[in-house]
C-alpha positions in Angstrom: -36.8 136.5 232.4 -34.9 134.7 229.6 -37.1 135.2 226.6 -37.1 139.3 227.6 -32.8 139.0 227.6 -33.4 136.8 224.4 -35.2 139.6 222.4 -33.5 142.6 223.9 -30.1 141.3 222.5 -31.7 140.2 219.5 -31.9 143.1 217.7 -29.6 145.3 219.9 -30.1 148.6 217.4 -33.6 148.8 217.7 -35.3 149.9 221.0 -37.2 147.4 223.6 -39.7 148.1 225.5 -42.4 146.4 228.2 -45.7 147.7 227.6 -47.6 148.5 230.6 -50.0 150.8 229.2 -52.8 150.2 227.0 -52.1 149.2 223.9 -53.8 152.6 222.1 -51.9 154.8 224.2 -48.3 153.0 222.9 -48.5 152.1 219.6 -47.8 153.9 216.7 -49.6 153.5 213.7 -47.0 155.8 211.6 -44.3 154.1 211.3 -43.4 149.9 210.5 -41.1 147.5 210.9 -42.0 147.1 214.6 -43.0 144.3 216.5 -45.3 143.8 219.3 -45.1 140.2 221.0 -47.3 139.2 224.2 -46.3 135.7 225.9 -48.7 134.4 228.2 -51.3 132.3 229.3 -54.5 134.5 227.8 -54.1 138.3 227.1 -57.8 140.3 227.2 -58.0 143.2 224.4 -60.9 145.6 224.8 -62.3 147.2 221.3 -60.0 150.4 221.7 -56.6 148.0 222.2 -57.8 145.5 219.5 -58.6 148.3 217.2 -54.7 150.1 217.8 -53.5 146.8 217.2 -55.4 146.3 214.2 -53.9 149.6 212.8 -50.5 149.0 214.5 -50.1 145.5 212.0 -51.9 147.4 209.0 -49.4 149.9 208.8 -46.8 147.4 208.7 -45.9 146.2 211.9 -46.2 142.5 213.4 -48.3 141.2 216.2 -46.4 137.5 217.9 -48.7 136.2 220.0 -47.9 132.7 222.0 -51.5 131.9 223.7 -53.2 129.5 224.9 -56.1 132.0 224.0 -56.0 134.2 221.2 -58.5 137.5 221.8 -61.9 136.6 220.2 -62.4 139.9 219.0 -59.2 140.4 217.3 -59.8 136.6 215.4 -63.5 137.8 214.8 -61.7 140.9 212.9 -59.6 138.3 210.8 -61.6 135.9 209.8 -65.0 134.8 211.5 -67.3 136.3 208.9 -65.7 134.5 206.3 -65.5 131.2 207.9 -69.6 131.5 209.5 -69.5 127.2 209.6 -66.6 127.3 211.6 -67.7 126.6 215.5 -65.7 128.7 217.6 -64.3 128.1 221.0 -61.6 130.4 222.7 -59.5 127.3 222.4 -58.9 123.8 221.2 -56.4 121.3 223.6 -55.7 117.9 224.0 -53.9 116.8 227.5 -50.9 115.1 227.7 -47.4 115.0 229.5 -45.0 115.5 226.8 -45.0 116.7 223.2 -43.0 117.6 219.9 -43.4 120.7 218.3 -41.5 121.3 215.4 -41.8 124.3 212.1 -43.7 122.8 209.1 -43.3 126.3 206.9 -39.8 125.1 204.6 -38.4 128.3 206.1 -38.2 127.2 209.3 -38.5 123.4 209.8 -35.4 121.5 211.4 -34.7 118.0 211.4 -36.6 116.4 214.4 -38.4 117.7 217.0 -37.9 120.2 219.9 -39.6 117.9 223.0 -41.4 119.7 225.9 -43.0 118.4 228.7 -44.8 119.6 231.7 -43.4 119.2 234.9 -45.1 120.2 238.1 -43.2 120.0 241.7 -40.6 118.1 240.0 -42.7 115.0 238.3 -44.3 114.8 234.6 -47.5 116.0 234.8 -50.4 115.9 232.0 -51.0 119.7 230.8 -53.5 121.3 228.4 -52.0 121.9 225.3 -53.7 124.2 223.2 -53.7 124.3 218.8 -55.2 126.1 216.3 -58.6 124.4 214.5 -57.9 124.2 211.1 -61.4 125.9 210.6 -59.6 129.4 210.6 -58.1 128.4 207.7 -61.5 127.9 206.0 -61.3 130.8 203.3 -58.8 130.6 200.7 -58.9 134.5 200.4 -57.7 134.3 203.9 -53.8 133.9 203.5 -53.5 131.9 207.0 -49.9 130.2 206.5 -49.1 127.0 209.1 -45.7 127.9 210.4 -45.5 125.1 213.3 -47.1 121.8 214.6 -47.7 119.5 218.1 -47.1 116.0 217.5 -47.2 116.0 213.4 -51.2 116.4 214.3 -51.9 119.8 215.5 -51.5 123.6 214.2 -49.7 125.4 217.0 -48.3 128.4 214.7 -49.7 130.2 212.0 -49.6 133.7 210.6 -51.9 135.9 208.3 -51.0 139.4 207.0 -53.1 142.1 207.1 -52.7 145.5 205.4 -49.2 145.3 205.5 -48.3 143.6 208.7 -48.8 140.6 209.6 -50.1 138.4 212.4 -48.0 135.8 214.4 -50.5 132.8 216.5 -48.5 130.5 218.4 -50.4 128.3 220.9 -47.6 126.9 223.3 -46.3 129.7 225.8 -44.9 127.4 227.7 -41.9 127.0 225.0 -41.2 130.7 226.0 -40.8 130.3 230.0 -37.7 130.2 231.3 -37.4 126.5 232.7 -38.2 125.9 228.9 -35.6 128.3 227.6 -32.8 126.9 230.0 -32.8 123.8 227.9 -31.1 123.5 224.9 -34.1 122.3 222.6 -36.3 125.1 224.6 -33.1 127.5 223.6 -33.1 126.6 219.6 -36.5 126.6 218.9 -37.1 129.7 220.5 -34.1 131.1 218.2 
């Protein structure tokens, strides 16, 4: 896989390592400054993993996640009794063949945007692109921060700290897959 050569080279002092176990058996909660990054369609956290995860970011440590689906318990945890208006779903999409994404935070946006599109056998194909609501950012003690959008329109990557970690959303996997990484726009967003 691309992205896993992409982040083992990336910080070539520290160690990497592919989680097969579950999460409360692997993470440490006494030390920070790690990271722990799923990429894939949906990823299913029972209450023990979301809990280690919880403590794994609050002991300063970051959580990526790029989702279609991020875990409904772990969001609950964040931010659902604060925001008791909001009307959740496991996700929001639109469909469509091709898309821009592009950084909105001023630390990260770049001129233009990095276009993806969905092929399937070889032709364009429509896909289900998945964003954040902007209902989870409906409390303003909730420090969610929009990092990245779809088409100008749409949330797709957005961070909140907790204790003293913080946690990464991101809502396109597909940027991460390796037909997407063999391009060059693929290549420099995910950088």
């Amino acid at each position: 896989l691309v992205i896993q050569n992409l982040l083992k080279n990336y910080h070539t002092n520290q160690p990497f390592q592919i989680l097969r176990d579950s999460l409360n058996e692997v993470l440490p909660t006494d030390s920070s400054g790690m990271n722990y990054i799923f990429i894939g369609e949906a990823t299913y956290l029972d209450s023990i993993d979301n809990q280690s995860l919880m403590e794994f970011v609050e002991a300063g440590n970051n959580a990526f996640f790029s989702s279609k689906t991020i875990p409904y318990e772990l969001f609950s945890e964040l931010y659902y009794d604060d925001c008791e208006e909001t009307e959740w779903e496991d996700y929001y999409s639109f469909y469509d063949s091709t898309v821009y994404i592009n950084f909105i935070h001023s630390d990260l946006v770049t001129e233009g945007s990095f276009p993806f599109k969905f092929f399937k056998f070889g032709e364009l194909h429509d896909y289900e692109w998945a964003y954040l609501d902007y209902g989870i950012f409906c409390d303003e003690n909730i420090e969610f921060v929009e990092l990245g959008d779809i088409d100008s329109n749409w949330v797709n990557f957005a961070k909140v700290g907790y204790g003293d970690g913080e946690f990464y959303f991101h809502t396109t996997p597909l940027a991460f897959t390796n037909f997407s990484l063999l391009e060059e726009d693929g290549l420099n967003y995910a950088n």
